[in-house]
C-alpha positions as CSV (number, residue, x, y, z in Angstrom):
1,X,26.1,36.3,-31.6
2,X,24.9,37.8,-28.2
3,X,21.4,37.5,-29.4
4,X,22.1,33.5,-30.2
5,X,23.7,32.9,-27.2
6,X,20.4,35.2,-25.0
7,X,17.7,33.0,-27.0
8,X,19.7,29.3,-26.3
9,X,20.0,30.8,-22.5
10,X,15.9,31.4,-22.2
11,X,14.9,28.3,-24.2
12,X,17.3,26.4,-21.4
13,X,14.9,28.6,-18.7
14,X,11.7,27.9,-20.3
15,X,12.3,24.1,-20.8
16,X,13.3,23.9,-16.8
17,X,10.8,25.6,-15.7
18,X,8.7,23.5,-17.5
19,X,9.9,20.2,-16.8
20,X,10.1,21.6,-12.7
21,X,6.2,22.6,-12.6
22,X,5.2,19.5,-14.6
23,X,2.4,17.3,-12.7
24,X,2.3,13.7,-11.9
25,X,-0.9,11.8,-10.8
26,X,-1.1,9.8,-7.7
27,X,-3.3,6.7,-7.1
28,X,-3.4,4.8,-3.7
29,X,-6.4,2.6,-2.4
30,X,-6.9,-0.1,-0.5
31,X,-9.5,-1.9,2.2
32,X,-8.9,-1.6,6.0
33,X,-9.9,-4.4,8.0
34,X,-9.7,-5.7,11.9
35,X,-6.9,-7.4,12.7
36,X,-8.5,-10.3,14.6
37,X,-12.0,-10.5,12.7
38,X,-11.0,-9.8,9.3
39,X,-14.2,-8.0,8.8
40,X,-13.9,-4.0,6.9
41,X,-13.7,-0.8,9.3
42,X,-16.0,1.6,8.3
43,X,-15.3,5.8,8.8
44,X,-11.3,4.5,9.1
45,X,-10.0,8.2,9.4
46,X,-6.8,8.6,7.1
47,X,-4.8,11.9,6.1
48,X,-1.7,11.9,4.3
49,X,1.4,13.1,6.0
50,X,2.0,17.3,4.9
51,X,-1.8,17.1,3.4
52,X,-4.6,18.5,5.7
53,X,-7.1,16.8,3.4
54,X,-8.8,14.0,5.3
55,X,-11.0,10.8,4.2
56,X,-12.7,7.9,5.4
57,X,-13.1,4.8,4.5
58,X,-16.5,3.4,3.4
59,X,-19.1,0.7,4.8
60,X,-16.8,-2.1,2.9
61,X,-13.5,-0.4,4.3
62,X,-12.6,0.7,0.9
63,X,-10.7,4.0,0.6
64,X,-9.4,5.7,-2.7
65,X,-6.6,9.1,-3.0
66,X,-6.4,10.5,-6.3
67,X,-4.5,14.0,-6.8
68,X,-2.1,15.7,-9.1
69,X,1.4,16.2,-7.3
70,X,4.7,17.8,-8.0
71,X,5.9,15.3,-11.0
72,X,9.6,15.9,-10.2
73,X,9.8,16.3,-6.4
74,X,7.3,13.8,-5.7
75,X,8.0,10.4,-4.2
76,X,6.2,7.0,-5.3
77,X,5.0,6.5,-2.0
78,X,2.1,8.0,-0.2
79,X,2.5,8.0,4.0
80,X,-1.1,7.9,5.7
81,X,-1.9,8.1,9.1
82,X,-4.7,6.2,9.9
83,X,-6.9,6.5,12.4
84,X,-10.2,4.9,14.0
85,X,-11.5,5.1,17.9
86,X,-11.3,2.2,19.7
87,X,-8.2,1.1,17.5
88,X,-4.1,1.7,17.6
89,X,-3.4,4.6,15.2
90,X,-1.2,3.3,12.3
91,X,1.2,5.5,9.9
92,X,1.5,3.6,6.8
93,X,3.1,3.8,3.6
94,X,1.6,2.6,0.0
95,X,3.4,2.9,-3.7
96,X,1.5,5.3,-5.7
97,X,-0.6,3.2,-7.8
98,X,-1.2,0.0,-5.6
99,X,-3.9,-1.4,-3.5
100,X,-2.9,-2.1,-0.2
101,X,-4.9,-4.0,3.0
102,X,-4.1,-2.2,6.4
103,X,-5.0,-4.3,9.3
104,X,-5.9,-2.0,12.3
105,X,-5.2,-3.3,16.1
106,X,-8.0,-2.8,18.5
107,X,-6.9,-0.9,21.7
């Protein structure tokens, strides 16, 4: 009986603490283009908010963020700062899995 009950308690354990440390996969990308021209920023500066990874957007604005993430304590969105000389810096939030166009403001 003890033994029963001792085997259903770590089964519980090992199934939480499996579902806790499972991952999830998050996907956000978008362009980033001048407010007033239209036109793609190139080297836009962007960091996610709690990350110290940075990246930059390319020569057609286009940026990409792929990384595993905490399935069960993660949110859907993904909060960027973004960031460019010569232009307002912007905190933005995207759904994990969309594309998104950020228009930056020039100074």
């Amino acid at each position: 009986m003890k033994l029963q009950k001792l085997s259903s308690s770590l089964i519980v354990v090992i199934i939480t603490i499996f579902i806790s440390s499972c991952d999830g996969y998050k996907n956000v990308s978008g362009i980033i283009i001048d407010k007033q021209t239209r036109e793609p920023i190139e080297k836009v500066m962007l960091r996610e908010i709690g990350k110290h990874d940075t990246i930059y957007t390319d020569a057609k604005g286009f940026f990409e963020i792929h990384y595993m993430s905490g399935f069960v304590f993660s949110s859907n969105n993904t909060e960027l700062i973004v960031q460019k000389k010569g232009y307002r810096t912007d905190t933005i939030k995207i759904e994990n899995g969309k594309n998104k166009t950020i228009e930056l403001i020039l100074n």
